[in-house]
N, C-alpha and C positions, 0 to 999 in steps of 0.2 A: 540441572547443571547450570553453574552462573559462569556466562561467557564476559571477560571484562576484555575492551578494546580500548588501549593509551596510546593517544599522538602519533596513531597511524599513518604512512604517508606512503605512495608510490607515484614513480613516475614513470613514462616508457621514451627516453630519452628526449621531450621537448622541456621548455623550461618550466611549462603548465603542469602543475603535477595531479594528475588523473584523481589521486586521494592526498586531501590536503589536510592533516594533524586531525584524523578524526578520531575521535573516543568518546565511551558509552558502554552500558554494561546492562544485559540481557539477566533477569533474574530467572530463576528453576523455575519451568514450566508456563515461561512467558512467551505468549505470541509479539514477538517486535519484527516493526515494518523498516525498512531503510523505503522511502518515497520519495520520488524526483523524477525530474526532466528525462528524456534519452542521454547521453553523455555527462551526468552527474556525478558517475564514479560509484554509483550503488550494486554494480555488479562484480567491478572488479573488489567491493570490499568483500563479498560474497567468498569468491574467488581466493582470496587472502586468505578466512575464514577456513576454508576447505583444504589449503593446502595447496594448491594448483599457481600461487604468487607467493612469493616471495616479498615483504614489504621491506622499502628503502629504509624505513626509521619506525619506530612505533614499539608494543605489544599487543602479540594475543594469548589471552590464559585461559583456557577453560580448569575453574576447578583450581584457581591459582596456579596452575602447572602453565609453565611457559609452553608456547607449541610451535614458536616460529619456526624452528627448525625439522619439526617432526613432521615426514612424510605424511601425504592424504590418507595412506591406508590406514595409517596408526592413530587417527583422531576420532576415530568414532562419530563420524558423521553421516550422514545420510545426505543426498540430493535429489529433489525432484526436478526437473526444467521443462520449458514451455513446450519443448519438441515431444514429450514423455520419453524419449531415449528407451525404449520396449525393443527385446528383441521380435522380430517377425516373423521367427520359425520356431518358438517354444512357446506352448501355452501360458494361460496366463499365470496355474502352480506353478510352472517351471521357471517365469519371468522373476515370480515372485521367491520363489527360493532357490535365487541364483546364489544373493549374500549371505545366505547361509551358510551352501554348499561352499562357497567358496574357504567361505573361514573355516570350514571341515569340522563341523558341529556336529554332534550323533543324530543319527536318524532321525528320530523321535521326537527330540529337541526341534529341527526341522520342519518335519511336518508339523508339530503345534505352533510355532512361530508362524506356519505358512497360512493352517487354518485360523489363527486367532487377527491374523492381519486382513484376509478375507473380507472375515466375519465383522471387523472394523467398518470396512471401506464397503461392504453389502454386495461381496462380488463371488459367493460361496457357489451360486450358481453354475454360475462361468467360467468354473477353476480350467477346465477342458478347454478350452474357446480357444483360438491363434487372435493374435494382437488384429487381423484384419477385417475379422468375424466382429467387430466391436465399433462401437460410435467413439466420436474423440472425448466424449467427457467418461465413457466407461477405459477407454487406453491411460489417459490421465488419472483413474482409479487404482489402475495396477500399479503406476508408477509411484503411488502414495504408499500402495497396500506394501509395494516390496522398500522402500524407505521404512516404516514400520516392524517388516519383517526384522530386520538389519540389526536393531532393537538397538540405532544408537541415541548416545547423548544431545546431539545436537543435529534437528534438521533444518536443512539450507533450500528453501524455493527461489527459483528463479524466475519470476513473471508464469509460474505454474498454469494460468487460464487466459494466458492472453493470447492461445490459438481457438479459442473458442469461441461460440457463437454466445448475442448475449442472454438468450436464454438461458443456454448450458452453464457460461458464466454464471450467472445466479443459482441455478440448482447449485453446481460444485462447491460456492461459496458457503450456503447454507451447509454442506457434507462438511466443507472443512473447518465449521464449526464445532460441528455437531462432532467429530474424529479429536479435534483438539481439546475439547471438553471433557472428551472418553481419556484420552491417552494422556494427555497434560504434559506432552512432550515440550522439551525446551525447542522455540525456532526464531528460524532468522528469515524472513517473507521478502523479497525486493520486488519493486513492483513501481510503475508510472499512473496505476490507477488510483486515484482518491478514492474511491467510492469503495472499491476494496479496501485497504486501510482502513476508512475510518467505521468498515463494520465488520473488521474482523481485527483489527490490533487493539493488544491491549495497551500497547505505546508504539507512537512512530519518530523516527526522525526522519525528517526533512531534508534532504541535500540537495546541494546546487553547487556547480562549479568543484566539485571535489570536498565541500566543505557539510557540517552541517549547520543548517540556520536555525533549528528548534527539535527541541524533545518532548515530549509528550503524550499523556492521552489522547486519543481522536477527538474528545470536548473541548479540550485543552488548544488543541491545535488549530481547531476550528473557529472556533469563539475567541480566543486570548490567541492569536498570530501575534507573534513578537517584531514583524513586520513587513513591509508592503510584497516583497516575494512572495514568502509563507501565507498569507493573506490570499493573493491571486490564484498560487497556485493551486490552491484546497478550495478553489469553486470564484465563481463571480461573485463580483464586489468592484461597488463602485467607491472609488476615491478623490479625495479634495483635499483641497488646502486649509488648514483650522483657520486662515483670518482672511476666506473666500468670504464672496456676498452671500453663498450660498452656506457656508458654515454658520454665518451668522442668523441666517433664515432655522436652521434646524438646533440653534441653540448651541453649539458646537464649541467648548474654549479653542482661545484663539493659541497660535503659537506650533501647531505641530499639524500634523496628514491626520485625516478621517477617514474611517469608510463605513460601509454597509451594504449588506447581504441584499439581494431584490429582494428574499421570503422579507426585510425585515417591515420594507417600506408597504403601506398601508392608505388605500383612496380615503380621502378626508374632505369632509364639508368645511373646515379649516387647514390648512399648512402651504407647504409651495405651491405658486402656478407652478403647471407647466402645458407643454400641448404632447398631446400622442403624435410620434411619426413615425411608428412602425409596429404593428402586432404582430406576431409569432404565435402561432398555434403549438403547444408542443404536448397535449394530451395530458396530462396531469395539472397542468398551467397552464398560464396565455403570458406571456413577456411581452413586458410594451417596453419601448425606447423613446423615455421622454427629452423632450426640448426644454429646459425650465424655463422662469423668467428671467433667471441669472444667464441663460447662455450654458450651461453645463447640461451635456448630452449622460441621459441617466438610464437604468434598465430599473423595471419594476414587476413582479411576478403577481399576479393574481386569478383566482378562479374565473375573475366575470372578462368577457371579449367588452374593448373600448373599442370604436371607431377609428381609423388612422385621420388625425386633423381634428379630433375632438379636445376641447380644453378639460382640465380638471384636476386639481389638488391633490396631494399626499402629505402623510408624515412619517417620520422616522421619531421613535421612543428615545430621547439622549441615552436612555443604557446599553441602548443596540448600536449604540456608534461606537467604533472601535477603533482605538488609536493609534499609529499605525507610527 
């Protein structure tokens, strides 16, 4: 189903409007991210989406059908959210074929809905189980399996893994690949995690302050930031001025902002002094935080431990500098 969103707007009575003209358009069987800050306004477009807000100005279509005004039950939607919302006194069949039941679908229909969403989410086992017999990343399972059940057009997550540990975070991430791959359900993912995003969307936007700043692939987003927010937000990166001493050290045109990634910058027997003043062990990496010549305090990612107060060189590739 293609969900299109034009010139959305809400406010909850301050002059700051919570969603400020956002539009965008989810194609059939697309994983899209809304990603931002806490108070971005990526929930309440969630929210909008679903029925449960009412938007000041704007539209939403799924399927070119306008939907502002149609109640939540008649949208065909699904939601999972971060609490998993399970009831705690029916098993997990029964959790899971609540939507069915409720739309009063024949038996039959039912149970296959119940067993094939299961058998999705790998929880065939523990159809029996009550929601407290379970760890939170099998509870967050249910609440997938019974969205699936529901067998709508559009499913809505809400920060779905952000009560969990980041193991289980990872296992889950990998399943809801692996479930969106099977089912190729159209959804709509909100979330403050990069790391999610950009390895499970297949396009994100970006918000900040009720707006969006960019659209795109996770490569897209990551590599080509249309500017210094987008840039920051989706991971460290250092920035300067294009006609710094230091831009002109890395070859840098002058006239506009720089940056780059620590993975970018590289120890060199040629390119900038600078001195180590601080290593960071962080198990994959070592981040040093260099002093240059220039006076500009930098962060630099490498496998090998520098001494803190040792001197030594780096460079940066001109194609890894991105302009910002």
């Amino acid at each position: 189903m293609t969900v299109t969103v034009r010139q959305l707007s809400k406010s909850f009575g301050s002059p700051e409007r919570a969603v400020d003209d956002v539009s965008f358009v989810i194609q059939p069987g697309e994983m899209f991210f809304l990603l931002g800050p806490s108070g971005c306004g990526k929930t309440t477009v969630l929210r909008m989406l679903a029925g449960f807000i009412k938007p000041d100005r704007g539209e939403i279509l799924f399927r070119d059908k306008r939907m502002n005004d149609v109640p939540p039950q008649n949208r065909e939607t699904a939601l999972v959210f971060q609490n998993y919302a399970i009831w705690p006194h029916l098993t997990v069949y029964e959790n899971v074929a609540y939507g069915p039941r409720a739309r009063k679908l024949d038996g039959s229909l039912i149970e296959r809905r119940v067993e094939d969403a299961l058998r999705v989410v790998r929880l065939e086992a523990l159809a029996q189980r009550k929601p407290a017999q379970l760890s939170g990343g099998q509870q967050q399972r249910v609440a997938l399996a019974r969205a699936l059940a529901a067998n709508p057009d559009l499913i809505l997550l809400d920060e779905p893994l952000s009560n969990l540990d980041p193991r289980l975070r990872l296992e889950l991430r990998e399943e809801l690949q692996r479930i969106h791959r099977e089912t190729r359900k159209t959804c709509l993912y909100v979330t403050h995690d990069q790391e999610e995003a950009l390895s499970l969307a297949d396009r994100i936007a970006v918000m900040n302050q009720g707006r969006i700043e960019q659209i795109g692939t996770p490569f897209e987003i990551y590599e080509h930031p249309v500017n210094e927010f987008t840039a920051r937000f989706m991971g460290e990166i250092n920035v300067f001025p294009g006609e710094s001493a230091l831009a002109r050290l890395l070859h840098a045109p002058a006239g506009r902002k720089f940056g780059f990634r620590p993975a970018s910058a590289y120890l060199s027997d040629s390119g900038v002094e600078a001195v180590v003043r601080r290593t960071v062990y962080l198990g994959t990496k070592v981040e040093l935080v260099l002093e240059t010549v220039t006076g500009d305090n930098l962060k630099l990612w490498t496998r090998k431990s520098v001494a803190e107060g040792e001197h030594l060189r780096f460079w940066v590739d001109p194609t890894d500098l991105i302009p910002l």
